[in-house]
C-alpha positions in Angstrom: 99.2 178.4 39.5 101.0 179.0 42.5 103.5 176.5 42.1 106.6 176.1 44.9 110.2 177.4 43.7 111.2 174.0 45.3 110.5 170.7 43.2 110.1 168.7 46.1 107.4 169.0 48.6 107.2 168.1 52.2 105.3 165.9 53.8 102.8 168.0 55.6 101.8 169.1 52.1 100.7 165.6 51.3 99.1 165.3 55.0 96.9 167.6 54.6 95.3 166.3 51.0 94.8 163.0 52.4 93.2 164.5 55.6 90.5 165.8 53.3 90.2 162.8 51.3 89.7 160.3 54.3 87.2 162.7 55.7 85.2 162.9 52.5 85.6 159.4 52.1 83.9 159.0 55.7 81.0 161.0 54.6 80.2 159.3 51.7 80.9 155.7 53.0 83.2 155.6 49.7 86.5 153.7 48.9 89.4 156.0 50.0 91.3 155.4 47.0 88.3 156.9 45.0 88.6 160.0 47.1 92.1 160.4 46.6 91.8 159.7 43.3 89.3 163.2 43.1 89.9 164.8 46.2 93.6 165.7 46.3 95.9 166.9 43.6 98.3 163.0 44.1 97.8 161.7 40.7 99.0 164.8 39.1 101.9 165.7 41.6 102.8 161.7 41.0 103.3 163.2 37.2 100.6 161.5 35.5 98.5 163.1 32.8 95.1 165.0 33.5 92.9 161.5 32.5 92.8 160.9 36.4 92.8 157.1 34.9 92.5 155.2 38.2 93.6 152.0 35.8 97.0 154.0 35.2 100.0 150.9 36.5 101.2 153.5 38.3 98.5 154.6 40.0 97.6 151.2 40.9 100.7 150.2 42.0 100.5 153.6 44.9 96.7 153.0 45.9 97.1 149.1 46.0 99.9 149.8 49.0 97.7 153.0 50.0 94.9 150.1 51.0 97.1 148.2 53.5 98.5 151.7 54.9 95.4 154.3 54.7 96.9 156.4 57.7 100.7 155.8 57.0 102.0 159.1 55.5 105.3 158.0 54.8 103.6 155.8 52.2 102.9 158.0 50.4 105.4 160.2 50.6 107.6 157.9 50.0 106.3 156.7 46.9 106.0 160.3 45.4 109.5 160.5 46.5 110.7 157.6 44.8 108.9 159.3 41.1 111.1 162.5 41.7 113.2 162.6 38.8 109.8 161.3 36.5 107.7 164.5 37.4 107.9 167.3 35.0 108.7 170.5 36.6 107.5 173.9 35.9 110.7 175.3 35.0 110.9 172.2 32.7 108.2 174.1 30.4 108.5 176.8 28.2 108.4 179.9 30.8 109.2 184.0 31.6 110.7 183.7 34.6 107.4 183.4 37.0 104.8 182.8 34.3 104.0 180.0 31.3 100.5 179.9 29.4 98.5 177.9 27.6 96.1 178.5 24.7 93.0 177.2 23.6 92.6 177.6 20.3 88.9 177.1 19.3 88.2 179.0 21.8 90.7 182.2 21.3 91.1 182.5 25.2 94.7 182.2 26.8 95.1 180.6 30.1 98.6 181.6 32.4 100.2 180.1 35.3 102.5 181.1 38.1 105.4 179.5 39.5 107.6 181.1 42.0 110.8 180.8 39.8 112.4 184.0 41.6 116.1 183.5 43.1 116.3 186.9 44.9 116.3 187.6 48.7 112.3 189.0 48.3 109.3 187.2 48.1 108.1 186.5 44.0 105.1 189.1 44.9 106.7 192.0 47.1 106.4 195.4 45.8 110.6 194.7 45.3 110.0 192.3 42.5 106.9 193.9 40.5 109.1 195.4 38.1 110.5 192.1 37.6 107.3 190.2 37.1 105.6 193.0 34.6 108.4 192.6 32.7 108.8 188.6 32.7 104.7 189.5 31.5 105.5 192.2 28.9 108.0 189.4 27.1 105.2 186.5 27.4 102.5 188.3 26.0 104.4 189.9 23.2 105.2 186.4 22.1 101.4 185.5 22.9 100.7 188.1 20.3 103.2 186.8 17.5 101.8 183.5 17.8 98.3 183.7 18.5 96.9 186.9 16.7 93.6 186.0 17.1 93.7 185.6 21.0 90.9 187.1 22.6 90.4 186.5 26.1 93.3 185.6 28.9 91.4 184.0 31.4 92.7 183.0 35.4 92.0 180.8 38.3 93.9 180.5 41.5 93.5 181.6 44.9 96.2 184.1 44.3 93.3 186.7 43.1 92.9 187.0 46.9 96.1 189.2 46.7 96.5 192.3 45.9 100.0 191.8 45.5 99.6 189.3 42.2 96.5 191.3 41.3 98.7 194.4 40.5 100.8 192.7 38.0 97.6 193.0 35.7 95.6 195.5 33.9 92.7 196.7 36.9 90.2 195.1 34.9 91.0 191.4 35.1 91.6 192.0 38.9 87.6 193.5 39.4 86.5 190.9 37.4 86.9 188.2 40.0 84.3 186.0 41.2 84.2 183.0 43.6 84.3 179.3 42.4 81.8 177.6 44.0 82.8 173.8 43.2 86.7 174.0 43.6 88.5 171.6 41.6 90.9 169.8 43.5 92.5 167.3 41.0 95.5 170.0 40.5 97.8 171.6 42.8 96.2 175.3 42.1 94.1 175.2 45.2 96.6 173.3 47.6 99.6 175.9 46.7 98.5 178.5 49.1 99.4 176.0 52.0 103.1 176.6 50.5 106.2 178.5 51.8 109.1 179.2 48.9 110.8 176.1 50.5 108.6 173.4 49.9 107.4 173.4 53.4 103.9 174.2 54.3 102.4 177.2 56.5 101.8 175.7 59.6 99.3 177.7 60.8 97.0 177.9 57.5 97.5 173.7 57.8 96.0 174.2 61.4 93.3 176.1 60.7 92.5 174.0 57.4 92.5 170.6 59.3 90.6 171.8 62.4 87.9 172.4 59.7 88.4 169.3 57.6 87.9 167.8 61.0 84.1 169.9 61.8 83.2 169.1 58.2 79.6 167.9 58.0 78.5 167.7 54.5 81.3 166.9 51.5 79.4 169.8 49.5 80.8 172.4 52.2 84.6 171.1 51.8 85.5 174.5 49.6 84.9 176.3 53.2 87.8 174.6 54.9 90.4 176.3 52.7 91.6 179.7 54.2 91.3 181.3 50.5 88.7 180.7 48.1 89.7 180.0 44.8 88.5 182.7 42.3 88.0 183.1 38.5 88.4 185.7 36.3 88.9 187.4 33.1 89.7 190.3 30.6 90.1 190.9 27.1 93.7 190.3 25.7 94.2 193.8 24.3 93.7 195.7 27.5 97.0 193.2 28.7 98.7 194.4 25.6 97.7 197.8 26.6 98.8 197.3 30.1 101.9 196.2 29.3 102.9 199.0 26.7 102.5 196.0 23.5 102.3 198.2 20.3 
């Protein structure tokens, strides 16, 4: 969730992630290709699947030339370059406008994401473009309720919950419901977007204050504390989205 509107990011974004890895790595006297392997969000933004497989050929093939270049950046940028046109995008997927889902179905519970898919002068979140995203939500969850008639639950996890601007697209409930994730997964590029300007480039004073932490961090169990927003969970029952959203 949170994705850029840009399919390519810049360098800094990658910076950053390995910034934390190497210092975790440090800490716990660990291979820094195992810390990069579960401290950054690489092997998915590479395009690889969610097995983190560290035998993966392509995988290999980037931490085998990450071992001769730990501190080169370009490396690795330029190998995530070079897989461009192999990464799926988010407008690639099945979407309305800002917003796809996914849905579990043994467990009845509906999962959605954001991606800033909005072309218009104004931020995806301003107060100019709320009508736009309830609607974009009206349309996905009246197809939610075609196909998935037993859904129950729509559940969320991003550091967007910070913000009441993305909280107001939903019904007040899911938005009180929010609660702090103490272990923050950082395998996928939820956590990392909020470093992320429309463009692809990064906010440089959010990187700042994130690596001057990274860089006072004593113990790898306190990394969730370098991140200017804490990623949050929450969750509602389906029908008061239907509700919200006028869904006869």
């Amino acid at each position: 969730m949170g994705a850029d509107i840009s399919s390519v990011y810049s360098k800094p974004f990658f910076e950053l992630q390995l910034a934390l890895a190497r210092k975790i790595a440090d800490l716990l006297q660990q291979p820094l290709e195992q810390a990069v392997l579960q401290r950054t969000a690489f092997y998915r933004i590479l395009g690889l699947d969610w097995s983190l497989d560290p035998t993966n050929p392509i995988w290999q093939s980037y931490v085998q030339g990450l071992q001769g270049r730990p501190a080169d950046i370009d490396y690795t940028y330029q190998f995530y370059l070079q897989r461009l046109d192999k990464i799926p995008t988010f407008a690639a997927q099945e979407h309305w406008g800002c917003f796809a889902y996914d849905y579990n179905t043994a467990a009845k519970r509906m999962h959605f994401h954001f991606g800033d898919q909005d072309t218009s002068p104004y931020s995806a979140l301003s107060h100019q473009r709320i009508n736009a995203r309830k609607s974009e939500l009206q349309a996905m969850f009246t197809i939610i309720q075609r196909r998935h008639p037993d859904a129950e639950l729509v559940i969320g996890g991003s550091w967007l919950y910070n913000w009441d601007a993305y909280k107001r697209l939903f019904p007040p409930i899911y938005g009180q419901s929010t609660y702090e994730d103490k272990v923050v997964a950082l395998i996928g590029r939820n956590i990392w977007g909020q470093f992320l300007r429309r463009n692809g480039q990064v906010h440089r004073e959010t990187m700042e204050l994130f690596l001057q932490r990274v860089s006072q961090l004593e113990r790898t169990e306190d990394y969730p504390q370098c991140f200017p927003y804490p990623s949050l969970h929450t969750q509602a029952p389906i029908q008061a989205f239907y509700t919200f959203y006028g869904i006869a």
